[in-house]
N, C-alpha and C positions, 0 to 999 in steps of 0.2 A: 482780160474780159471777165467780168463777174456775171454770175449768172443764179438769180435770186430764188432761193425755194427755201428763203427762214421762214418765211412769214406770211398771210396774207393781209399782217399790216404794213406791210414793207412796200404793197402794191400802190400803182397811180391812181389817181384821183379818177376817176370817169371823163371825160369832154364832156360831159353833157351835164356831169354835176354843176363843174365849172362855172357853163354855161347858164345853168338855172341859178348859181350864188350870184352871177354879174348882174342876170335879169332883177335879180332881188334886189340891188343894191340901188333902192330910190329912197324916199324920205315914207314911214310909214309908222305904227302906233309903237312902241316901244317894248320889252318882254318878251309876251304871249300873245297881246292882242293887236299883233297883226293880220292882214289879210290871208297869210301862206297860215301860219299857226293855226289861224281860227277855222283851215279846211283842215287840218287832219283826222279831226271826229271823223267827219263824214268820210274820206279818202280810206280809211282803215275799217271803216264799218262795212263800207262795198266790196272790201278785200276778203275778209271775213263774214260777211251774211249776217250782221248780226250788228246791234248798237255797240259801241265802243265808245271809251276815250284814252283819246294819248296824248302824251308828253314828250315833250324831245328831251334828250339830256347830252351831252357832249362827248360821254363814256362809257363802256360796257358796264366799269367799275359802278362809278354811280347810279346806270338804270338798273342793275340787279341791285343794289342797296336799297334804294329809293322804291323799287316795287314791295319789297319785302318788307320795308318799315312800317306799313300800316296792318299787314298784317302777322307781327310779333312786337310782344312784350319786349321790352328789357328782360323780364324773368321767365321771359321764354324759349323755344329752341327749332329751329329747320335743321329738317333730315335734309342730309344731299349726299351726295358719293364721296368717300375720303380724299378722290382725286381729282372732286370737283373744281373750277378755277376761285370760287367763293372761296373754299376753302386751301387751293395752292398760291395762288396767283393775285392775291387781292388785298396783300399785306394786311391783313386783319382789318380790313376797314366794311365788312359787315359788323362784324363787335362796333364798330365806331357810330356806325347809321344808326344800329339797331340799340344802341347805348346799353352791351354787356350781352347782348342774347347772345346765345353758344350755336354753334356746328352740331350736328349730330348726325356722326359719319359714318356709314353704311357700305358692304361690299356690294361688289358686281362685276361681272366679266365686262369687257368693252367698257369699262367707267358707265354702266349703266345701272340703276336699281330697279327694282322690282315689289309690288307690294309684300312680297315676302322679306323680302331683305330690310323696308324700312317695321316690319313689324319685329323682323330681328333686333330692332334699333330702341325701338317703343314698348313694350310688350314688356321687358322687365320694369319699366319706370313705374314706382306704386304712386299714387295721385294722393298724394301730400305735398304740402309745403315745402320740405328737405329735399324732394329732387325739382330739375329742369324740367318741365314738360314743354311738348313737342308743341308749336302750333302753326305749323305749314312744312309743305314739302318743296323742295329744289331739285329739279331734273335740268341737267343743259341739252340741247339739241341745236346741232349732231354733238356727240360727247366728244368727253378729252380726248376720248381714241378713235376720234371720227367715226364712230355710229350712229345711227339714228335709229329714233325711239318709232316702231311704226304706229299709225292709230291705235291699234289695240293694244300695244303696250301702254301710250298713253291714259285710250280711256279708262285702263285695269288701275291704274295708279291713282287716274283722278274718282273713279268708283269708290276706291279703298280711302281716299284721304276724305272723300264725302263722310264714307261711313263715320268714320274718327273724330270729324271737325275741325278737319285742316284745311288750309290753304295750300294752294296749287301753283307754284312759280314754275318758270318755263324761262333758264339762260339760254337765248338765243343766238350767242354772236354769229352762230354758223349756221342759223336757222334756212336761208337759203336757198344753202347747198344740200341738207337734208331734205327738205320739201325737192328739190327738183330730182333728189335721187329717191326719193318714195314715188316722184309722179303722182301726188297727191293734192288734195286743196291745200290751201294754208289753216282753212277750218278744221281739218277731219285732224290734224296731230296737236292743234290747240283747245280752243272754242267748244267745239262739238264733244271735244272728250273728256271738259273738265278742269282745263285748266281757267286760270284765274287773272293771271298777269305775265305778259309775253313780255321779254325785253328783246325788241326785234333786230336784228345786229344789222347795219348799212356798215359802217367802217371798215371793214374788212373786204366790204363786198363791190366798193367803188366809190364810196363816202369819201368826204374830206374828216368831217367832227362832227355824225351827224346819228345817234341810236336814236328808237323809240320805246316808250313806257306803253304797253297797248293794253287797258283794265276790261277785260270782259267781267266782272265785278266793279260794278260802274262805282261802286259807294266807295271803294277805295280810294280814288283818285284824289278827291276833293283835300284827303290828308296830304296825299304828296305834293300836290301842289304848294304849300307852306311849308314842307320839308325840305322840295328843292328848292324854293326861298335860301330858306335859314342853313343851307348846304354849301350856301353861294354857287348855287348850277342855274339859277334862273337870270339867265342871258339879255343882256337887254338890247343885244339885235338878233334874237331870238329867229326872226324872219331868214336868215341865214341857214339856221340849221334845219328849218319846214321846208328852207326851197333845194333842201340835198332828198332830204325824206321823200317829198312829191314827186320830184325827177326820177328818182327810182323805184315807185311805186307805177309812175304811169309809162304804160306802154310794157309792165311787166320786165322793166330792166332787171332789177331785182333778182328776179329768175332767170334771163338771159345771161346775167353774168356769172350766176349761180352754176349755170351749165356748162359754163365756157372752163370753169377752176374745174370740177367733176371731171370735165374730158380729159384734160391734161393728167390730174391726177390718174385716171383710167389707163393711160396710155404708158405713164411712167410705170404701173402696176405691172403692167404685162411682162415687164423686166425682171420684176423683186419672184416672181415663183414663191417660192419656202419660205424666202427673207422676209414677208409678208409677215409682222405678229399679229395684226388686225385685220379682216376683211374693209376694203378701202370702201368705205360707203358718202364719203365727201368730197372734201380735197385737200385731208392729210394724207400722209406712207409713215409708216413706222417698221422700218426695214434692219434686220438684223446686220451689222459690220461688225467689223475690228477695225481696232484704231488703226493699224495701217491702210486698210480699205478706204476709212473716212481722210486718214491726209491724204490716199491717192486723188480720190473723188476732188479735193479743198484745193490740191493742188491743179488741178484741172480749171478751176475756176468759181466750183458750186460752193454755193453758202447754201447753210441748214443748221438744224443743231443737234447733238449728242445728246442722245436718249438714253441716259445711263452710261454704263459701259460698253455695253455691246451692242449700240444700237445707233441710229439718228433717225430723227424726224423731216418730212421733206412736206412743205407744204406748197401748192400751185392757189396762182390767184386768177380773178377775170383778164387778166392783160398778161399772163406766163407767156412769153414769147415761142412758139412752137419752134421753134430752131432750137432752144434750149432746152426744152423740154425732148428733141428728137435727142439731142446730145446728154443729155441727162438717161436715157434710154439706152441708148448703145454704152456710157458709162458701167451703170449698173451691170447691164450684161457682161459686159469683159471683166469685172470684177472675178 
């Protein structure tokens, strides 16, 4: 019996996503301008308090490229954390979107930065020609290491990148599960504090192929739309991926299922004590083992992955079956 805690793209599909892709499945305008496509302005403005536009894209990968390419040069450069996934996880395909712009990698405890840390990053660059200049920043929420940025870290970030004249990116994929463990709006750690473009993560969260591009800097959009063209990401039963986005938007799924991975991982927590190298603020574990620990654990049944050498990662999704997760508990403890 396997019992799944790699990933929570490893997780099922929602019933209800499903549901809303069958519903979708009639004859309608082709792309974008469809009936589902043409509500998510509005469906993500009501979310938010605020005019918006968004975009669907199929990928985490490509809505963080695609948000960012309108605002950087080629000859320019995004701050984000060295362990960001733009910069681990994303085979170099922000250099690809952004045609050469550079990473500009910055510390942080928790994979998180701070305005101090991206002025570490900035602050030597003289404003010539001969270096890269900075021209947006990149924070993920919740981070690599499942933290989350609370409002005021947010707005101190977006305050600071105001002052400078930066842009404000916001990787979402785990967006969520931090919103539902701040007990927060989804305005007060975006919108409200400054950022600029949310890439809202569904996939992970009970999606089938379904992110969004959400511009509180409405001027940006209009670019990306002809980028996700020319990306070949502009889908031409686009209706598809509006009717994953709407289904988990309404009725606050989103968050209900956001809750459901937090709990699980809360519960697996209570096992790790010390093994704990992160406080668990989403629904990854990043829990200290030895290799013989993780074959015990593997030999049991659980899948996860090895974090480093002396560690693995355990992630809970919306559907973690509580039996496994009880077994995943007593696990860990007899370790």
């Amino acid at each position: 019996m396997v019992m799944q805690f790699t990933s929570d793209n490893a997780a099922r599909v929602h019933p209800a996503v499903w549901a809303a892709m069958q519903a979708a499945d009639a004859p309608d305008a082709p792309y974008d301008g469809d009936g589902l496509s043409q509500r998510l302005d509005a469906a993500f403005s009501d979310l938010f308090g605020q005019p918006c536009v968004a975009l669907w894209a199929a990928t985490g990968t490509a809505a963080n490229c695609l948000a960012l390419s309108p605002m950087v040069p080629p000859h320019g450069g995004v701050v984000c954390h060295r362990e960001a996934h733009i910069e681990m996880d994303e085979a170099g395909a922000p250099g690809f979107y952004l045609h050469g712009a550079k990473l500009m990698l910055a510390d942080g405890e928790g994979a998180k930065i701070t305005p101090e840390a991206i002025a570490a990053v900035i602050d030597p660059i003289r404003d010539d020609v001969h270096q890269v200049q900075p021209h947006a920043i990149s924070i993920t929420q919740a981070s690599e290491y499942g933290r989350a940025y609370r409002p005021d870290e947010v707005a101190a970030i977006g305050t600071f990148a105001k002052s400078r004249g930066l842009k404000l990116h916001m990787d979402g994929a785990r967006f969520a599960n931090a919103v539902a463990h701040l007990g927060c709006s989804a305005a007060a750690v975006t919108c409200s504090a400054g950022v600029d473009a949310l890439c809202f993560g569904f996939v992970k969260n009970g999606g089938m192929g379904a992110e969004a591009i959400v511009f509180f800097d409405e001027s940006l959009a209009d670019t990306v739309r002809y980028r996700r063209k020319r990306a070949g990401h502009l889908q031409s039963k686009g209706r598809f991926l509006a009717a994953q986005i709407l289904c988990m938007l309404e009725g606050n799924l989103w968050l209900t299922n956001a809750r459901a991975a937090n709990g699980a991982a809360q519960e697996i927590a209570g096992a790790c004590g010390a093994r704990l190298l992160h406080p668990v603020e989403a629904n990854e574990m990043f829990v200290t083992t030895t290799a013989q620990e993780r074959e015990a654990l593997r030999s049991q049944g659980f899948t996860f992955y090895d974090w480093g050498d002396d560690a693995a990662r355990f992630v809970t999704s919306w559907c973690s079956e509580p039996g496994d997760v009880s077994a995943l508990f007593r696990a860990i403890s007899a370790l």
